[in-house]
C-alpha positions in Angstrom: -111.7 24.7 238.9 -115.6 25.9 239.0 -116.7 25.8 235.4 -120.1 27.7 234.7 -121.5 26.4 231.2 -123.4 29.2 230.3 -126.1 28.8 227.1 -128.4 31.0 225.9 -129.7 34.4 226.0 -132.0 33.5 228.6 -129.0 33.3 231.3 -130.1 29.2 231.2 -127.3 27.0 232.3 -127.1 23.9 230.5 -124.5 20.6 231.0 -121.9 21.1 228.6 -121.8 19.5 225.4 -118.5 19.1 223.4 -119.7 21.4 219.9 -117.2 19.8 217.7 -118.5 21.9 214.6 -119.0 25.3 216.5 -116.6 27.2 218.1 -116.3 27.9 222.1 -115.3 31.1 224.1 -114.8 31.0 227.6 -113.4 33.4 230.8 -110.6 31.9 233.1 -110.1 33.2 236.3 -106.1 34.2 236.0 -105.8 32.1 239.6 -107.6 29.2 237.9 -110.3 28.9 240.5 -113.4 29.6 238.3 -114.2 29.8 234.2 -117.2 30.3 232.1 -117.4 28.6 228.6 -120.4 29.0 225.9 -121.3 28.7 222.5 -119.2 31.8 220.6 -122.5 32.8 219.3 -123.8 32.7 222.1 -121.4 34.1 224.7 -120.8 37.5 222.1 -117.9 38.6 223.7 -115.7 37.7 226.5 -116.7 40.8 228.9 -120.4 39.8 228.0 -119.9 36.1 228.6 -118.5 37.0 232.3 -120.6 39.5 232.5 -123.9 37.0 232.0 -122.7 34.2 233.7 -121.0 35.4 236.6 -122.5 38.8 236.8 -118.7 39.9 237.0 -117.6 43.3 234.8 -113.6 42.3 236.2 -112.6 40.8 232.5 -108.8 41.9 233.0 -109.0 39.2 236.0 -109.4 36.7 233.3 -107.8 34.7 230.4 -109.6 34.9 227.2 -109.8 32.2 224.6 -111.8 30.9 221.6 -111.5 27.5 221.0 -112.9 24.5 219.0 -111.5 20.7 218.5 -108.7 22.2 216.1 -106.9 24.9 218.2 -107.5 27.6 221.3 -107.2 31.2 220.3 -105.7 33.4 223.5 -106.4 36.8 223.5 -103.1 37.9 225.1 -103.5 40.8 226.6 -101.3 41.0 230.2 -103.1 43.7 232.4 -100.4 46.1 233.8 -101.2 45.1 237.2 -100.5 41.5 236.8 -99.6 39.9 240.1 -98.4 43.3 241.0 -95.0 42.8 238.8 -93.9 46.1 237.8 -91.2 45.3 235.7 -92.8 44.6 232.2 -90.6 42.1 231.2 -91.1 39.6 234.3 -95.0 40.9 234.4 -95.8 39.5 230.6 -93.3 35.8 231.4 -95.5 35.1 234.5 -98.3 36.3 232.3 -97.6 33.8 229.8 -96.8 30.9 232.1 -99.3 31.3 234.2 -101.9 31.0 231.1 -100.6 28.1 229.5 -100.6 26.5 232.5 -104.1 27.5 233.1 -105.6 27.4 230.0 -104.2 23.9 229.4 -106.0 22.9 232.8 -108.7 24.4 231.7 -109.2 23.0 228.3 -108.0 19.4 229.6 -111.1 19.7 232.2 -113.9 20.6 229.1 -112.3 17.6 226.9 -110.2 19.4 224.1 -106.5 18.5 224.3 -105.6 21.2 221.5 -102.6 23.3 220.8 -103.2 27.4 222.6 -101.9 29.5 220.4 -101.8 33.8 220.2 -103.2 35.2 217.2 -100.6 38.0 215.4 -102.9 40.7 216.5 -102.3 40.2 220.1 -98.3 39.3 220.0 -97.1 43.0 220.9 -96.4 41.5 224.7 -94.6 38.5 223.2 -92.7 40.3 220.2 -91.4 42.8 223.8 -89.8 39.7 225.1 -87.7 39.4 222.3 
């Protein structure tokens, strides 16, 4: 996976530096070949992040997370063109595994082995499942 630490208004890259006291946001391709990560303060939000350090405007392509050396916020949201699944039900489980899988790649590779978890805001796909 290409990670693209991203800092700064200024679109300077910078090595990245594990922020235990500030939170981290960061844009994961959903095929796992390429992320961005930054500062939250920094990055604003994720279509900005991707936006400023990939000059990319395709943010349904990625998984979205916050995270910080507690936990990893995913903001679920399963495009409806996922993998081309049209059945909802198998579109949002291939969703899901695929990002866990990802995600935990993803976090394992930036140095925080922390639990992903879906804020209640964003469980509508997971509360369909059930």
């Amino acid at each position: 996976m290409d990670i693209i630490k991203y800092y700064g208004t200024d679109s300077e890259k910078r090595e990245f530096i594990n922020h235990d006291s500030e939170p981290l946001m960061a844009v994961i391709a959903h095929d796992g070949s390429c992320a961005a990560v930054s500062l939250l303060d920094e990055g604003g939000e994720h279509h900005i992040l991707l936006a400023n350090a990939m000059n990319r405007h395709d943010v349904d392509k990625f998984f979205r997370i916050i995270f910080d050396n507690e936990g990893c916020d995913w903001t679920f949201v399963c495009p409806p063109d996922y993998k081309n699944i049209s059945e909802k039900e198998r579109r949002i489980t291939r969703f899901f595994a695929d990002g866990v899988d990802i995600i935990t790649e993803f976090l394992k590779a930036v140095g925080y082995d922390v639990p992903i978890e879906i804020p209640r805001r964003y469980r509508r796909h997971i509360d369909y499942l059930k």
